[in-house]
PDB file of the backbone (N, CA, C, O) and the ligand in Angstrom, with CONECT records:
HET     ZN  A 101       1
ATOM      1  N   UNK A   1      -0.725 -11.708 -11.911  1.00  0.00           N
ATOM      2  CA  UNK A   1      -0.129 -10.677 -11.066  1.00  0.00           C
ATOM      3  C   UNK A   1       0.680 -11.335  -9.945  1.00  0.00           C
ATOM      4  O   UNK A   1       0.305 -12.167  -9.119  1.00  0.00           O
ATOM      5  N   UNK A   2       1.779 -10.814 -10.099  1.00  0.00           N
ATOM      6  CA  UNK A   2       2.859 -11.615  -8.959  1.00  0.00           C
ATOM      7  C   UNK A   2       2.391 -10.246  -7.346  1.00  0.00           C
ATOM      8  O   UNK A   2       1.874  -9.129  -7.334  1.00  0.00           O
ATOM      9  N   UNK A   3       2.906 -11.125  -6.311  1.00  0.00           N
ATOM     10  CA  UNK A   3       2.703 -10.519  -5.404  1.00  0.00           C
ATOM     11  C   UNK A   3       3.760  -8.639  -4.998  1.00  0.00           C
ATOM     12  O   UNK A   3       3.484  -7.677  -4.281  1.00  0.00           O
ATOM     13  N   UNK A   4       4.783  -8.923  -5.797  1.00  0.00           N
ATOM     14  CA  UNK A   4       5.268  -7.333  -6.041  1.00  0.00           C
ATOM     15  C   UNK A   4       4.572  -7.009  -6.770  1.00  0.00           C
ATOM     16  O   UNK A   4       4.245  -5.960  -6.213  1.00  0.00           O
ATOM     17  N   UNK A   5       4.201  -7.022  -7.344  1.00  0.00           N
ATOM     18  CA  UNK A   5       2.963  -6.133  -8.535  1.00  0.00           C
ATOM     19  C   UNK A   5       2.055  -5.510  -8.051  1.00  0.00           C
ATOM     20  O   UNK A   5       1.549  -4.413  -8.286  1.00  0.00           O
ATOM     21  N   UNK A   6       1.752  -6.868  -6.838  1.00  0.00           N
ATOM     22  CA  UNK A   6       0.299  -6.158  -6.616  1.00  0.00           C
ATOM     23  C   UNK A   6       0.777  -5.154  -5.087  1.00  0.00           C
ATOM     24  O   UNK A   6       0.051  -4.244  -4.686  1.00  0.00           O
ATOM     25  N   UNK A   7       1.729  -5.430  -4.585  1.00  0.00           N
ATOM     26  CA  UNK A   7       2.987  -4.242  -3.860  1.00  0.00           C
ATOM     27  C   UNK A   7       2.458  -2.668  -4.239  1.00  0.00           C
ATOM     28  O   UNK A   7       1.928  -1.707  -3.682  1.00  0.00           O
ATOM     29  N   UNK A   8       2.990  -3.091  -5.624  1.00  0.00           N
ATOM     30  CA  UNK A   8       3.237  -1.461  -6.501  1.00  0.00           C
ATOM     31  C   UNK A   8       2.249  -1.466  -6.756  1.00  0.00           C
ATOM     32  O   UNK A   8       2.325  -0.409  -7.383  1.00  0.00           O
ATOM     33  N   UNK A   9       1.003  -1.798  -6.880  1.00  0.00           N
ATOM     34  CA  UNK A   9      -0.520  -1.467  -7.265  1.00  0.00           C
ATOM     35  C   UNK A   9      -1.710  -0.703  -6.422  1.00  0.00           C
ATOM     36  O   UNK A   9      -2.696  -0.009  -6.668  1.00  0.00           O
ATOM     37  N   UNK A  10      -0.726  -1.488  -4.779  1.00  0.00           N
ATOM     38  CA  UNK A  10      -1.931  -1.368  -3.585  1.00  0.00           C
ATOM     39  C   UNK A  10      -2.321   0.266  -3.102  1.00  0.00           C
ATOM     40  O   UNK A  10      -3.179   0.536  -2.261  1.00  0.00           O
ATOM     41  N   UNK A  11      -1.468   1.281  -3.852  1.00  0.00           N
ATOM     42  CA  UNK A  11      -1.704   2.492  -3.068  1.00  0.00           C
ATOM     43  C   UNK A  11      -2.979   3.115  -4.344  1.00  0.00           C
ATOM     44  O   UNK A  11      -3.795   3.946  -3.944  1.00  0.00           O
ATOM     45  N   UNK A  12      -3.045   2.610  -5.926  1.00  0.00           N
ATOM     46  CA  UNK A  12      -3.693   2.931  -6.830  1.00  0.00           C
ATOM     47  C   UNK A  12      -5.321   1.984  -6.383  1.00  0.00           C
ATOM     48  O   UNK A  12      -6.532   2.174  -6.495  1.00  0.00           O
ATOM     49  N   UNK A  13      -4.347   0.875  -5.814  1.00  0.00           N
ATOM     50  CA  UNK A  13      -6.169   0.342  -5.535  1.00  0.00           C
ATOM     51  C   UNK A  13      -7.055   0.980  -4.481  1.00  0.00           C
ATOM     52  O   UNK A  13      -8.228   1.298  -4.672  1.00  0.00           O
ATOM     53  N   UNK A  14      -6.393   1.131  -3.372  1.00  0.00           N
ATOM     54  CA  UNK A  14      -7.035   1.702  -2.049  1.00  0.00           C
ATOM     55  C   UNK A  14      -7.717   3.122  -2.613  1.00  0.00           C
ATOM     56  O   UNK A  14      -8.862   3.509  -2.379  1.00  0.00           O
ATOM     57  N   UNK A  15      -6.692   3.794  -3.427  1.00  0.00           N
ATOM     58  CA  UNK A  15      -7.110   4.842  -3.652  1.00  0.00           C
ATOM     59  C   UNK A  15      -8.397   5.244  -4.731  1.00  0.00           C
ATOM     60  O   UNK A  15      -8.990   6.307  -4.913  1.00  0.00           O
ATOM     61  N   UNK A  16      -8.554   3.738  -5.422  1.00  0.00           N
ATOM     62  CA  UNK A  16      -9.819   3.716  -6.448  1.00  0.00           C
ATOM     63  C   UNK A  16      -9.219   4.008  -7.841  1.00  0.00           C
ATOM     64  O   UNK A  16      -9.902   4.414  -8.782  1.00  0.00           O
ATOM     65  N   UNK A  17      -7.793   3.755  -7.907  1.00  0.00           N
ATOM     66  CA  UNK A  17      -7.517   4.654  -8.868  1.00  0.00           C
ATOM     67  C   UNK A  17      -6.887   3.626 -10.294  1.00  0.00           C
ATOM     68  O   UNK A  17      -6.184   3.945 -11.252  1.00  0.00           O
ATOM     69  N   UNK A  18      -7.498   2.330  -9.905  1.00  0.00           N
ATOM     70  CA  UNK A  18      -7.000   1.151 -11.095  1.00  0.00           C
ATOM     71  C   UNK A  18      -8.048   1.479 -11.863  1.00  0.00           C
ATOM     72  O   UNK A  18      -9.076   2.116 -11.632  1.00  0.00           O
ATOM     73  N   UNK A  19      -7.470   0.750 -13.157  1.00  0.00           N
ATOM     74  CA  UNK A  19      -8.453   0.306 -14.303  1.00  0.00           C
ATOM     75  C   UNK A  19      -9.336  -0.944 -13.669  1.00  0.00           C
ATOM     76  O   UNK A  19      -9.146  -1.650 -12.678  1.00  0.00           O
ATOM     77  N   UNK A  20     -10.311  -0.913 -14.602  1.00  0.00           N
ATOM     78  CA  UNK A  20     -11.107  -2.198 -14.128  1.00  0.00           C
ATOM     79  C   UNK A  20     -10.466  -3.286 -14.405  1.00  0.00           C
ATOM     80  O   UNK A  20     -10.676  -4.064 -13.475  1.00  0.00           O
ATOM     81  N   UNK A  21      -9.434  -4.018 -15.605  1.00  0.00           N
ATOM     82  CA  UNK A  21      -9.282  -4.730 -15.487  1.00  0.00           C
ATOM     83  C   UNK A  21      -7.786  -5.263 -14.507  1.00  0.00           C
ATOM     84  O   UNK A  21      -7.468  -6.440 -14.335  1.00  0.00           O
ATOM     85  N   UNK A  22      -7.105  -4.157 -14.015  1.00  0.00           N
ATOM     86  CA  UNK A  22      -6.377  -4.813 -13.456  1.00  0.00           C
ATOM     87  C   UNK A  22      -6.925  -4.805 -11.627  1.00  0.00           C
ATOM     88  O   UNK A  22      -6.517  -5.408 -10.635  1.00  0.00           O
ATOM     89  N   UNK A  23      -7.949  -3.870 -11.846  1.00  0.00           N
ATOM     90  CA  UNK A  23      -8.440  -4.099 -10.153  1.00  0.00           C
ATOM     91  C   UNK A  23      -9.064  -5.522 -10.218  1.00  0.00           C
ATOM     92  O   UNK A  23      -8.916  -6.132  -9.159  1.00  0.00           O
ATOM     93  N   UNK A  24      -9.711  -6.193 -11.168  1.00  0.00           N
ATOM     94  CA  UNK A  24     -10.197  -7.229 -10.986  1.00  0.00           C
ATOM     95  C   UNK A  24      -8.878  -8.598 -10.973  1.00  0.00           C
ATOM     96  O   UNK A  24      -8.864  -9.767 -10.587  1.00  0.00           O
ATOM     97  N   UNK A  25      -7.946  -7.730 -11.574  1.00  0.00           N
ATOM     98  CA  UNK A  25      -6.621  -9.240 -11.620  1.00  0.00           C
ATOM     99  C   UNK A  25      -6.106  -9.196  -9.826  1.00  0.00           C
ATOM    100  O   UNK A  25      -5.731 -10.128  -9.116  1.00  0.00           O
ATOM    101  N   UNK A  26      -6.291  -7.595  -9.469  1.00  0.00           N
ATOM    102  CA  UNK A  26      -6.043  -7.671  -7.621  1.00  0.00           C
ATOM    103  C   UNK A  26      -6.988  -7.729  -7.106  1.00  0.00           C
ATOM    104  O   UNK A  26      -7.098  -6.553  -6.757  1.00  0.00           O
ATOM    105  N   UNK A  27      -7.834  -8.209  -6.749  1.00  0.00           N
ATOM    106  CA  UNK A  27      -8.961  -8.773  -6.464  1.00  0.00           C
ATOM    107  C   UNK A  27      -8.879 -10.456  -6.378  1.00  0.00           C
ATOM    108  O   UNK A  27      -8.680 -11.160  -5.387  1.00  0.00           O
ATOM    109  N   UNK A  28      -9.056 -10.753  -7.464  1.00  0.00           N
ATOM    110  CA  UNK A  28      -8.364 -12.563  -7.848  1.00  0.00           C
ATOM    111  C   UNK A  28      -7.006 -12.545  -6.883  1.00  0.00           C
ATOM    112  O   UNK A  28      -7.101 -13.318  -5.930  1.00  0.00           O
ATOM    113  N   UNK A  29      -6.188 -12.055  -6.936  1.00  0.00           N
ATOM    114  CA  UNK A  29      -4.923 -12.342  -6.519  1.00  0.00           C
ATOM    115  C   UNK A  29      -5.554 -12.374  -5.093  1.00  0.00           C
ATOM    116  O   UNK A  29      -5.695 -13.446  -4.505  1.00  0.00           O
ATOM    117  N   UNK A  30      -5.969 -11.067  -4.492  1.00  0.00           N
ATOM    118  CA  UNK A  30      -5.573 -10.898  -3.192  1.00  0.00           C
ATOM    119  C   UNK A  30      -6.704 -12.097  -2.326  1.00  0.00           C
ATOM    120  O   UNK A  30      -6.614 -12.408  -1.138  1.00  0.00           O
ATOM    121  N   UNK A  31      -8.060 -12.776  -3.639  1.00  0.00           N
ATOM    122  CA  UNK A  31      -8.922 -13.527  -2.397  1.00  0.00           C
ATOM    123  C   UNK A  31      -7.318 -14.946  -2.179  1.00  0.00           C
ATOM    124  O   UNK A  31      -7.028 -15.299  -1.036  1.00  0.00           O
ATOM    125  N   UNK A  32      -6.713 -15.392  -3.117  1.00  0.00           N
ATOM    126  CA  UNK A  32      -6.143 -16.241  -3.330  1.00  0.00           C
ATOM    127  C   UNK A  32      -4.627 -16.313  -2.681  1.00  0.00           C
ATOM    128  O   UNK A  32      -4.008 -17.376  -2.731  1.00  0.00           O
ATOM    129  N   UNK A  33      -4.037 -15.104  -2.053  1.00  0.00           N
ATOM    130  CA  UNK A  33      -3.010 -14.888  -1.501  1.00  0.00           C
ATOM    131  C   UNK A  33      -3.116 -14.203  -0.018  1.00  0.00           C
ATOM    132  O   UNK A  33      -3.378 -13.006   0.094  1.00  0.00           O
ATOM    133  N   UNK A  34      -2.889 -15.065   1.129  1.00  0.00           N
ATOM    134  CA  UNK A  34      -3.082 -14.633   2.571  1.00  0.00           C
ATOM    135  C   UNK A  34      -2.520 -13.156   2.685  1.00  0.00           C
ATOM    136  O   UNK A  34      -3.109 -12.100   2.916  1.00  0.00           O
ATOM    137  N   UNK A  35      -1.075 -13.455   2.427  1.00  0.00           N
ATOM    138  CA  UNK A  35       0.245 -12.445   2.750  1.00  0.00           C
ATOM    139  C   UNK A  35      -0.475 -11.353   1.735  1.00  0.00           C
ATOM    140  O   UNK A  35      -0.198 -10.243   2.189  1.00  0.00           O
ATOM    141  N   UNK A  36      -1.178 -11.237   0.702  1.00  0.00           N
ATOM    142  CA  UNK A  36      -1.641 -10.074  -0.120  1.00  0.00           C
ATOM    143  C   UNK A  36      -2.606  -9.242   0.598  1.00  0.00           C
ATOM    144  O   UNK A  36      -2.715  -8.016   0.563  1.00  0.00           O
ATOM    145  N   UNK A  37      -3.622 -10.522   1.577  1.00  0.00           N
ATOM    146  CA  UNK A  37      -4.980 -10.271   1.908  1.00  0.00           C
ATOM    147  C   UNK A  37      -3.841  -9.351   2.885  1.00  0.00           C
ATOM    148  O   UNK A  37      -3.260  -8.335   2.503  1.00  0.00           O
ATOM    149  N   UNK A  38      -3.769  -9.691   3.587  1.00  0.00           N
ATOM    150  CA  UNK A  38      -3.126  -9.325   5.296  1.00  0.00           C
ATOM    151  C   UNK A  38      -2.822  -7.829   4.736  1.00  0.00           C
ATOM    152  O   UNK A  38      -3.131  -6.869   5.441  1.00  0.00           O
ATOM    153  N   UNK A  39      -2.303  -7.663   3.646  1.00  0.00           N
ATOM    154  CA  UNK A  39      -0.608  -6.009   3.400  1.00  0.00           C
ATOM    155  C   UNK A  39      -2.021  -5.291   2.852  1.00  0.00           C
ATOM    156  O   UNK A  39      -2.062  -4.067   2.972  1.00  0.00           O
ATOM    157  N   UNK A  40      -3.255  -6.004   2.223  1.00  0.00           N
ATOM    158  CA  UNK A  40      -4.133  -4.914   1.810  1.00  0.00           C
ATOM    159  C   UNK A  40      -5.012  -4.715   3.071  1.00  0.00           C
ATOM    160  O   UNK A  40      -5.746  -3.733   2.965  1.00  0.00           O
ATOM    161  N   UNK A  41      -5.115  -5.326   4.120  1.00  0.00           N
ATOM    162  CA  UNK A  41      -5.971  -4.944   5.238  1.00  0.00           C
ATOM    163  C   UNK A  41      -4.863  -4.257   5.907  1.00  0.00           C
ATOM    164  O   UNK A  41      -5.390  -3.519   6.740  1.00  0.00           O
ATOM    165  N   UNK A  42      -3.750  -4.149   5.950  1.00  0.00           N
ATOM    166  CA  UNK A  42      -2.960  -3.315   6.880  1.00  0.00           C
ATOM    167  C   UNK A  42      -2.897  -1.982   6.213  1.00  0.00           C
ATOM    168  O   UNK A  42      -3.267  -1.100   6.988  1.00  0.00           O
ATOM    169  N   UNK A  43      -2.597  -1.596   5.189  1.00  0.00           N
ATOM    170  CA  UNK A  43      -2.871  -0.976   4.458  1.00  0.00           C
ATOM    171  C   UNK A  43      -3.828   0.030   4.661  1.00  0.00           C
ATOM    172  O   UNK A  43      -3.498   1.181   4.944  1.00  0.00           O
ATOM    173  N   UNK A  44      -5.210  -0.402   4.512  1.00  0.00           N
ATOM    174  CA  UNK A  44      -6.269   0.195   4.733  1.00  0.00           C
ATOM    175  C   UNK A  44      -6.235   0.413   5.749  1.00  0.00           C
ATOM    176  O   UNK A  44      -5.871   1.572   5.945  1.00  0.00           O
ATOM    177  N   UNK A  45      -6.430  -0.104   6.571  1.00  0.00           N
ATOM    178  CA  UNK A  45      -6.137   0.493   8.472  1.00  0.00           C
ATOM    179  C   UNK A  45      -4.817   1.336   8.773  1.00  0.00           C
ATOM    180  O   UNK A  45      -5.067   1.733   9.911  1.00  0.00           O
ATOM    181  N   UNK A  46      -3.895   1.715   8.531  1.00  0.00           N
ATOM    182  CA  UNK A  46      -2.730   2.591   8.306  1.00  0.00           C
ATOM    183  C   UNK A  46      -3.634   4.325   7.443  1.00  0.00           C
ATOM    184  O   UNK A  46      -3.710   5.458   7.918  1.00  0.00           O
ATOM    185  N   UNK A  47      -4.051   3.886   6.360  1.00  0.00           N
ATOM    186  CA  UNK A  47      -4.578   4.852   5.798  1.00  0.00           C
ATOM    187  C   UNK A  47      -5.478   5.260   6.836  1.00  0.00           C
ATOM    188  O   UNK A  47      -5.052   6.180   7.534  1.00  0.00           O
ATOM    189  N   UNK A  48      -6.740   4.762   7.148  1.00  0.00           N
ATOM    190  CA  UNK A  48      -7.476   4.904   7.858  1.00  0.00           C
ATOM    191  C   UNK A  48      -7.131   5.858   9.604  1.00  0.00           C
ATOM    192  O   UNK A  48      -7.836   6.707  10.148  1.00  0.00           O
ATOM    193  N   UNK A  49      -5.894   5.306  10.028  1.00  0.00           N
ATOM    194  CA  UNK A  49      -5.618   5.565  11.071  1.00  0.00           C
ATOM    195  C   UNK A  49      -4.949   7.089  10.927  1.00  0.00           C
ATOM    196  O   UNK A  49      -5.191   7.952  11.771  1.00  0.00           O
ATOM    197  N   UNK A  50      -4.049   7.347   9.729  1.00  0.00           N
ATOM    198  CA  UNK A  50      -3.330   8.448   9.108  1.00  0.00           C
ATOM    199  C   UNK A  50      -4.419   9.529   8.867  1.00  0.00           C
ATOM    200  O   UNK A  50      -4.294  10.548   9.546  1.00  0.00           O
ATOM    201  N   UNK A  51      -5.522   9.464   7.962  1.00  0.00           N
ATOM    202  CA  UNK A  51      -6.511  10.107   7.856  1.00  0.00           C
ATOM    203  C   UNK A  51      -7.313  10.943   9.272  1.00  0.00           C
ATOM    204  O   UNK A  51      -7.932  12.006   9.300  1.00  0.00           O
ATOM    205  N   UNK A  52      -7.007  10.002  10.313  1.00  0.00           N
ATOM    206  CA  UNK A  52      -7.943  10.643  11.943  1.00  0.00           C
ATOM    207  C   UNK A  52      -6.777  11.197  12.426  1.00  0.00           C
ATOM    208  O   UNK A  52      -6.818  11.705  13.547  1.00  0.00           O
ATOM    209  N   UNK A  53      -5.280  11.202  11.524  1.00  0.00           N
ATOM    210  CA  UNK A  53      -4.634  12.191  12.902  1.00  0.00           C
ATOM    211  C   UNK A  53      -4.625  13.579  12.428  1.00  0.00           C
ATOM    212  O   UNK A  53      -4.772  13.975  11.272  1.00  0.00           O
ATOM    213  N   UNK A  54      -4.448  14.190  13.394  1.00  0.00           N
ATOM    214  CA  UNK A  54      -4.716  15.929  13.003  1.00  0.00           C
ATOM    215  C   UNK A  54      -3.750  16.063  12.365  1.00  0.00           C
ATOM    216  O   UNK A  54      -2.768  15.347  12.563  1.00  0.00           O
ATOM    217  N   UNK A  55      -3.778  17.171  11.279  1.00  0.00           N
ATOM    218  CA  UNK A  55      -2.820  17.768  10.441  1.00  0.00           C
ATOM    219  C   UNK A  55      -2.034  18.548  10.769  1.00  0.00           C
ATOM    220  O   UNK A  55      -2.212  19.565  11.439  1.00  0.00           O
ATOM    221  N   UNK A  56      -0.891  18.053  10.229  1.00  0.00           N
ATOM    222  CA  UNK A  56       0.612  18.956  10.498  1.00  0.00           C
ATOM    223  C   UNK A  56       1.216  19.076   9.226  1.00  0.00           C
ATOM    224  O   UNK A  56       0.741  18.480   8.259  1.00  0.00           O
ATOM    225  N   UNK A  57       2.405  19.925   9.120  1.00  0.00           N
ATOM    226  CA  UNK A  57       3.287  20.048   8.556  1.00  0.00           C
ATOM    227  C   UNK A  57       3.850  19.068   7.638  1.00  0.00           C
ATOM    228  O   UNK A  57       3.580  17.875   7.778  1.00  0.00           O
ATOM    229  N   UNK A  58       4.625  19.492   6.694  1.00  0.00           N
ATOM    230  CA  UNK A  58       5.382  18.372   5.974  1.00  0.00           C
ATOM    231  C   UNK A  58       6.564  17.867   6.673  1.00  0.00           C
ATOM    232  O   UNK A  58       7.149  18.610   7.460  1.00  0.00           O
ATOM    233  N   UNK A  59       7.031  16.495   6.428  1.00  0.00           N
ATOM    234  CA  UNK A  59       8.057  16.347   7.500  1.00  0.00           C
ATOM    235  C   UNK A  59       8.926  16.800   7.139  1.00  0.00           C
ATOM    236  O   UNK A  59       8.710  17.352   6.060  1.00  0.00           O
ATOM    237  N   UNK A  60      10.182  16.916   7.566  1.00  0.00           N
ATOM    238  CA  UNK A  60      11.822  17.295   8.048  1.00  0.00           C
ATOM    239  C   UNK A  60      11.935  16.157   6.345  1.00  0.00           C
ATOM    240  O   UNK A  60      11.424  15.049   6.180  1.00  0.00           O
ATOM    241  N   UNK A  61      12.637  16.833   5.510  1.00  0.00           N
ATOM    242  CA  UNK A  61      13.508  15.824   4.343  1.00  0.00           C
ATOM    243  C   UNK A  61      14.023  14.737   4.942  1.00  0.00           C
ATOM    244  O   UNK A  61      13.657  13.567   4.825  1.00  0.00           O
ATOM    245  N   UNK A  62      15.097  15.294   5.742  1.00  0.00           N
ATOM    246  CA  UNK A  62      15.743  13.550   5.988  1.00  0.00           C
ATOM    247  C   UNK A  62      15.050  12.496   6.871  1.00  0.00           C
ATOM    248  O   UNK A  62      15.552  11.376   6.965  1.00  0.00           O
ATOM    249  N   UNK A  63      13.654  12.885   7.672  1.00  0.00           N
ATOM    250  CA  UNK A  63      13.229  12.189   8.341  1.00  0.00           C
ATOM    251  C   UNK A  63      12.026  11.217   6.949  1.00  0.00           C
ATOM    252  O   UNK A  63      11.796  10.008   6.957  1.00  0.00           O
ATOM    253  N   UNK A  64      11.475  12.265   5.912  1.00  0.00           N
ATOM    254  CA  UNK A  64      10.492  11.549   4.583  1.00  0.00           C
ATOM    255  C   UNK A  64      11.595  10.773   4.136  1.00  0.00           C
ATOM    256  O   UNK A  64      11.390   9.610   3.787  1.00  0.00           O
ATOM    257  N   UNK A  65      12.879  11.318   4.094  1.00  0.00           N
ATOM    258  CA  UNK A  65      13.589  10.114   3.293  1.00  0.00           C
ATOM    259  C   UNK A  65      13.791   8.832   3.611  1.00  0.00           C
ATOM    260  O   UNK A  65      13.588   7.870   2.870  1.00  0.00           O
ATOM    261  N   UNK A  66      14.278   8.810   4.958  1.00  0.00           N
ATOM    262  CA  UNK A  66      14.352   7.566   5.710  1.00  0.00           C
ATOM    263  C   UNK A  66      12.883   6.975   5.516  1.00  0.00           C
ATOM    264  O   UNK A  66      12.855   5.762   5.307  1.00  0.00           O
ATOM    265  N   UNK A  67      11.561   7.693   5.556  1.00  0.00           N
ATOM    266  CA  UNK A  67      10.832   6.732   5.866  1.00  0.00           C
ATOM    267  C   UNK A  67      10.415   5.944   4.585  1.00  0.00           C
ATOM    268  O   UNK A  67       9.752   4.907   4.552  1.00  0.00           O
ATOM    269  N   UNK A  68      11.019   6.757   3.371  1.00  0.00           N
ATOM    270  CA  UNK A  68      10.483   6.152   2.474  1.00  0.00           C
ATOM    271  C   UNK A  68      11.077   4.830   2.065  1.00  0.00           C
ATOM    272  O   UNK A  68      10.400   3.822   1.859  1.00  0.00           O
ATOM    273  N   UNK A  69      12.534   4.909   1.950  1.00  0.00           N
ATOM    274  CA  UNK A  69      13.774   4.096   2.199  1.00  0.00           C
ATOM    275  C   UNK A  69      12.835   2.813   2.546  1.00  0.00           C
ATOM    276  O   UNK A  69      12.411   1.927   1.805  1.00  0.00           O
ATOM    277  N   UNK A  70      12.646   3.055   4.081  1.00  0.00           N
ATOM    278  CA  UNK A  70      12.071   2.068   4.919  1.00  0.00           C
ATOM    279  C   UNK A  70      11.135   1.358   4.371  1.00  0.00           C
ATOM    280  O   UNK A  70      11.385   0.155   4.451  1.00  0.00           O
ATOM    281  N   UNK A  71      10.349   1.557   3.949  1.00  0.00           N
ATOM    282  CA  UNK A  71       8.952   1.747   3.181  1.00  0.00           C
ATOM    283  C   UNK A  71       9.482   0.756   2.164  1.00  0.00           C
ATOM    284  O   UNK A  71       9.234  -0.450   2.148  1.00  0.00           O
ATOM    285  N   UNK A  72      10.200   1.392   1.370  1.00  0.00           N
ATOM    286  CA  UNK A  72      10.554   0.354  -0.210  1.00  0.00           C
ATOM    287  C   UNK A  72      11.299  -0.691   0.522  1.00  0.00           C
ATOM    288  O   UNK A  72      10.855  -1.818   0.302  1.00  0.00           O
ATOM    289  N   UNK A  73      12.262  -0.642   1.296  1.00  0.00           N
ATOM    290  CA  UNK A  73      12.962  -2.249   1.885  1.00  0.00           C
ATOM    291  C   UNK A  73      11.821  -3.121   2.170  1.00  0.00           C
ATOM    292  O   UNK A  73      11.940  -4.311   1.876  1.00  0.00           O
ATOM    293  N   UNK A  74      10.847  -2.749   2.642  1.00  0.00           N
ATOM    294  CA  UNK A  74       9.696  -3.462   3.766  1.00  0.00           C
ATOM    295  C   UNK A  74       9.113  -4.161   2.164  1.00  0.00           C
ATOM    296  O   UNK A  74       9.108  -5.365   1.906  1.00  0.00           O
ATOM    297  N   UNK A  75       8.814  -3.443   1.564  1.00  0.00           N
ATOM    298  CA  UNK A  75       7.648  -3.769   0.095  1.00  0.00           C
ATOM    299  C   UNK A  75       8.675  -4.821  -0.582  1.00  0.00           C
ATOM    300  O   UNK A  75       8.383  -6.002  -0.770  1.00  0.00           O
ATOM    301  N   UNK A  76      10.215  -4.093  -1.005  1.00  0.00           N
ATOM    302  CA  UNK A  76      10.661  -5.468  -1.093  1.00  0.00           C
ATOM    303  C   UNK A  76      10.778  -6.583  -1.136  1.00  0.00           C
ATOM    304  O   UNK A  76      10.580  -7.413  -2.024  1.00  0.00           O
ATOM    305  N   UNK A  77      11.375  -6.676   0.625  1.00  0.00           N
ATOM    306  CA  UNK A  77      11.211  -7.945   1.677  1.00  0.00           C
ATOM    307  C   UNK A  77       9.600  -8.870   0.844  1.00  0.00           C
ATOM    308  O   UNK A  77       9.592  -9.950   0.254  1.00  0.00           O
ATOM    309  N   UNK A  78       8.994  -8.378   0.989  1.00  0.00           N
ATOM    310  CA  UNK A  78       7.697  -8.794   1.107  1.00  0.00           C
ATOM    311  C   UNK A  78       7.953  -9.719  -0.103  1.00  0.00           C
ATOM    312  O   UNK A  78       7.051 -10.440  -0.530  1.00  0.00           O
TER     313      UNK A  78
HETATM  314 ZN    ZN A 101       0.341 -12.281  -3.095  1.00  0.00          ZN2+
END
């Protein structure tokens, strides 16, 4: 598992939602990759932090778009 892979994997893992065998290939990866460890502990604390804020509305389109935009450049980059 290259480190974009495990990019596009991390919202199925947090969420419980891999197969066993590829949660165990991100698992291997992430004890073995800092920059993996770090984006899956930020990750979880983002979720975590998102989850305690009170609920609102869906956002404004062009404001979800931008953020998603943002979102895929950042995962990119990475
Ligand atoms: Zn990695």
């Amino acid at each position: 598992m290259t480190c974009a892979e495990l990019a596009e994997a991390l919202h199925d893992y947090v969420g419980g939602d891999l197969v066993l065998a590829v949660h165990e290939t991100f698992e291997v990866h992430v004890a073995g990759c800092p920059e993996c460890g770090a984006l899956v502990r930020t990750y979880r604390y983002t979720v975590r932090l998102a989850a305690a804020l009170p609920k609102c509305g869906p956002l404004p389109p062009a404001v979800e778009a931008r953020l998603r935009a943002a979102l895929a450049a950042e995962l990119e980059d990475g």
